[in-house]
N, C-alpha and C positions, 0 to 999 in steps of 0.2 A: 697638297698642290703638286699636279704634273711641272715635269720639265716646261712643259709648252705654255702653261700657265705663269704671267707673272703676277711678281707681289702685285697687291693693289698699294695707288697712289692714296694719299692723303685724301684726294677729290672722291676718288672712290672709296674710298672707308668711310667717309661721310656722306653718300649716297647709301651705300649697304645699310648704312646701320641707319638713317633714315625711312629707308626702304623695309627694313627688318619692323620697324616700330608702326609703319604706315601700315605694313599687311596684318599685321596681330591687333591693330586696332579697327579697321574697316573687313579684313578678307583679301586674300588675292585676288577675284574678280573683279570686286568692288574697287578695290584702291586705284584711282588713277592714276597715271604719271605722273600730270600734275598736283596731287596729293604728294607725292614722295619729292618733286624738286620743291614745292611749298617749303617742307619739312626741311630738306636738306639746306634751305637757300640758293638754291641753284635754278638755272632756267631747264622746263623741258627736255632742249636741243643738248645740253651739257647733257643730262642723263643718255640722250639715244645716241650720242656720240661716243659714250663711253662703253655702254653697253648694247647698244644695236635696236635691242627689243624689250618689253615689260619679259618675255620667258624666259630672255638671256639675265637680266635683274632678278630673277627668280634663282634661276640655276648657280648666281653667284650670291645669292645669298644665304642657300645652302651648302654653297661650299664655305662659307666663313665662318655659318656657325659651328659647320663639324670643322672645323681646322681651329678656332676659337676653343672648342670644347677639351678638343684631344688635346690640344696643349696643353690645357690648366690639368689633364691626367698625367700626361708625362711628368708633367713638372713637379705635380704631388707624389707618386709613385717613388723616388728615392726615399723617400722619409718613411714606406711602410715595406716591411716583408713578408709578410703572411700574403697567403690567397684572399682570405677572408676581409680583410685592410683595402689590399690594392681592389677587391672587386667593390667593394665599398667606396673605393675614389671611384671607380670609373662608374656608379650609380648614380654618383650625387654629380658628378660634372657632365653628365650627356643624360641621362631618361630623367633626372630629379630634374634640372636645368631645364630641360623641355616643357614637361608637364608644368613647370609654374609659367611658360611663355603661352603655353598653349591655355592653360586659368584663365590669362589677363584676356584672351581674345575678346573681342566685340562679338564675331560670328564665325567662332568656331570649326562649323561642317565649312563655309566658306574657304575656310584658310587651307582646311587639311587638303579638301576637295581641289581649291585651286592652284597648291603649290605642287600634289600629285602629278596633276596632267601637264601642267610646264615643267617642271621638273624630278620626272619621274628616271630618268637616264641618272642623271644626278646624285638623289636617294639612295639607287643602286650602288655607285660609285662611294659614297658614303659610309652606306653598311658596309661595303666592301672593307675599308678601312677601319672601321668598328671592327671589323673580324678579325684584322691585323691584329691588331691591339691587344686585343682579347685575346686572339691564339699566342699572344709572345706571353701574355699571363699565365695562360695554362699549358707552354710548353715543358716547363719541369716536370708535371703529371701526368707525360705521355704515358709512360708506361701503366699505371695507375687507371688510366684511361682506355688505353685499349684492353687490359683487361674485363672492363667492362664491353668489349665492344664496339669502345669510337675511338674514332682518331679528334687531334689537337683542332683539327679545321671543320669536324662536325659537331661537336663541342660548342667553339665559340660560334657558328653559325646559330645552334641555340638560342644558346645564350644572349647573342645580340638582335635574333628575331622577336623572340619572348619581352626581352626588355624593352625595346620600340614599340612593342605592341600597349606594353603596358600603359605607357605615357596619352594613350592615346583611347584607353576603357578602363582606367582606374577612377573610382568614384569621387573619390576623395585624396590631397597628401596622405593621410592614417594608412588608407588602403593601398597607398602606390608602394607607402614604405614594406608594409606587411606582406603582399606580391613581390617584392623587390627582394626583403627575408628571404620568402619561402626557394628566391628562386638560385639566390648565395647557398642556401644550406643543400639542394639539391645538386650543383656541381660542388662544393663543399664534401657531402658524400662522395658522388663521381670520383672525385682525385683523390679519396682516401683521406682528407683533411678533417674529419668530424670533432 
């Protein structure tokens, strides 16, 4: 969350997370408004008061789940010190966590398709902060790293493209975990860690 951004209210964390369960169950096109104030208990006008527009309810619903996600990694991250551990938390709290939201869809292409185009600025802003995360990971291995030829912030760009991606063309959990392996042991490598 920017400066400019405030917490959400109570009203609104119950709209989000309404809204979150609305679109993974219909699609973003599909889901109306009033599907998500149905859900939430709230009228319509509550929702566009709060949020403006269905795109603006998109764009904050991507920001909670990556502010949701990154949390629960920060918060496991003391308890492990290895590369290998800590890229392990941030697997299972943001691409594992996804692919099972994105299992439960009703209509899938719908959801990816229609939270893309409303909130495609968003996304960005997202990875962006997955990069963070990831580069404060793999800052101990800069050197390790650039001897290979990258630097700490093309590294985790990697890393955090590959693994969004995965969530999104893994066939299977079995497969996402085994893609998810291959893709630990290959910065694993990278920074000298084998």
């Amino acid at each position: 969350m920017n400066r400019f951004e405030a917490a959400p209210t109570d009203t609104k964390k119950r709209i989000i997370d309404a809204a979150i369960q609305t679109f993974v169950r219909y699609g973003t096109r599909k889901a109306a408004m009033s599907d998500i104030a149905s859900a939430a208990r709230l009228s319509r006008q509550t929702i566009y008061d709060l949020f403006g527009s269905k795109e603006d309810l998109i764009r904050a619903c991507i920001r909670a789940v990556t502010d949701r996600n990154l949390a629960q990694v920060q918060a496991r991250l003391p308890e492990h010190g290895t590369l290998a551990e800590q890229l392990d938390i941030y697997f299972a709290e943001t691409v594992a966590k996804g692919f099972e939201l994105l299992q439960g869809a009703g209509d899938f292409e719908d959801l990816i398709a229609g939270h893309n185009e409303a909130g495609k600025d968003q996304i960005a802003r997202s990875h962006a902060r997955h990069e963070e995360l990831v580069a404060g990971l793999l800052a101990p291995y800069a050197e390790s790293l650039r001897a290979s030829g990258l630097s700490v912030g093309q590294q985790a760009h990697f890393i955090v493209t590959v693994a969004m991606g995965l969530k999104y063309n893994a066939k299977n959990r079995e497969d996402l975990d085994a893609l998810l392996g291959a893709l630990k042991l290959s910065c694993l490598s990278m920074t000298g860690n084998r």
